[in-house]
C-alpha positions in Angstrom: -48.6 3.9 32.3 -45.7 2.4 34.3 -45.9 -0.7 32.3 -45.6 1.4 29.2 -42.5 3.3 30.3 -41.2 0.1 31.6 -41.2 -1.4 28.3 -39.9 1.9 26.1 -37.2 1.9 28.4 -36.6 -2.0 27.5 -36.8 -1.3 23.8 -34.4 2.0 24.4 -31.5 -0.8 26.4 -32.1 -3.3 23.3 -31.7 -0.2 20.8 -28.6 0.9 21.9 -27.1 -2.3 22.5 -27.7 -2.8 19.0 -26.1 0.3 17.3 -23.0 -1.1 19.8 -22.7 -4.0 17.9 -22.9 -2.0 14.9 -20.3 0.2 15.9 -17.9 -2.5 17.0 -18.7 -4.2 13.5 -17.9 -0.9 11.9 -14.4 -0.5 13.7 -13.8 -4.4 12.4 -14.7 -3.6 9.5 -12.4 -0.5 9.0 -9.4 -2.3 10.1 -9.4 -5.2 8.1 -10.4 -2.6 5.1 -7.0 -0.3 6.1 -5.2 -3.3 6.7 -6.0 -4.7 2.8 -5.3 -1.4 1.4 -1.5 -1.1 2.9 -0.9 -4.7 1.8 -2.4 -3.6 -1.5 -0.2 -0.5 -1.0 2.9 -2.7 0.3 2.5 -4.6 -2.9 3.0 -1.5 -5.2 5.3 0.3 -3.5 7.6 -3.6 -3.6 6.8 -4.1 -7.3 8.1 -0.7 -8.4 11.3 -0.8 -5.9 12.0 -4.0 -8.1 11.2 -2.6 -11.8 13.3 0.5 -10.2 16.2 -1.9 -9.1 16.0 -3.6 -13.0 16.3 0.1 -14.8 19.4 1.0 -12.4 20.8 -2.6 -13.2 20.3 -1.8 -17.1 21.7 1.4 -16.8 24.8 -0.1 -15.0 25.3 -2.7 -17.6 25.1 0.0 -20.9 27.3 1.5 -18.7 29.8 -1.0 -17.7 29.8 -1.6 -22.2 30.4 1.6 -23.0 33.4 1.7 -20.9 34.4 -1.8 -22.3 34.3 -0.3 -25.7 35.8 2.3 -25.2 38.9 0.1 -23.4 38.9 -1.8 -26.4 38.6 0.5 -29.4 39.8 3.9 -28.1 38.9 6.7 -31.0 41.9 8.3 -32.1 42.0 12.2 -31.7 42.8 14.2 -34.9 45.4 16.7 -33.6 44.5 20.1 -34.9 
């Protein structure tokens, strides 16, 4: 009987030792899987600060003609 319990108790130690490899797997795991999604994230958020950053710089430029024609070619006003 003693051996019996002795042995259970073995098994129980190994058991648990395991599932605490397991958990500290887990935890790696979960960081290097949060860590890849804010790159992945990082990545996004940087591609659409530049496409962003290219429509303000197209906007600027229409702008910047628009005023240029108008410098140029002013419309005369029809006085009423």
């Amino acid at each position: 009987m003693e051996k019996t319990r002795k042995r259970r108790d073995e098994l129980s130690h190994n058991i648990f030792l395991m599932l605490q490899e397991c958990n500290k797997f887990r935890e790696h795991q979960a960081r290097e899987i949060l860590i890849e999604l804010l790159e992945e994230h990082l990545a996004e958020r940087q591609t659409l600060l530049r496409e962003l950053e290219d429509d303000i710089q197209r906007a600027d430029s229409l702008l910047l003609d628009k005023d240029d024609d108008r410098k140029v070619s002013p419309v005369p006003m029809e006085e009423g």
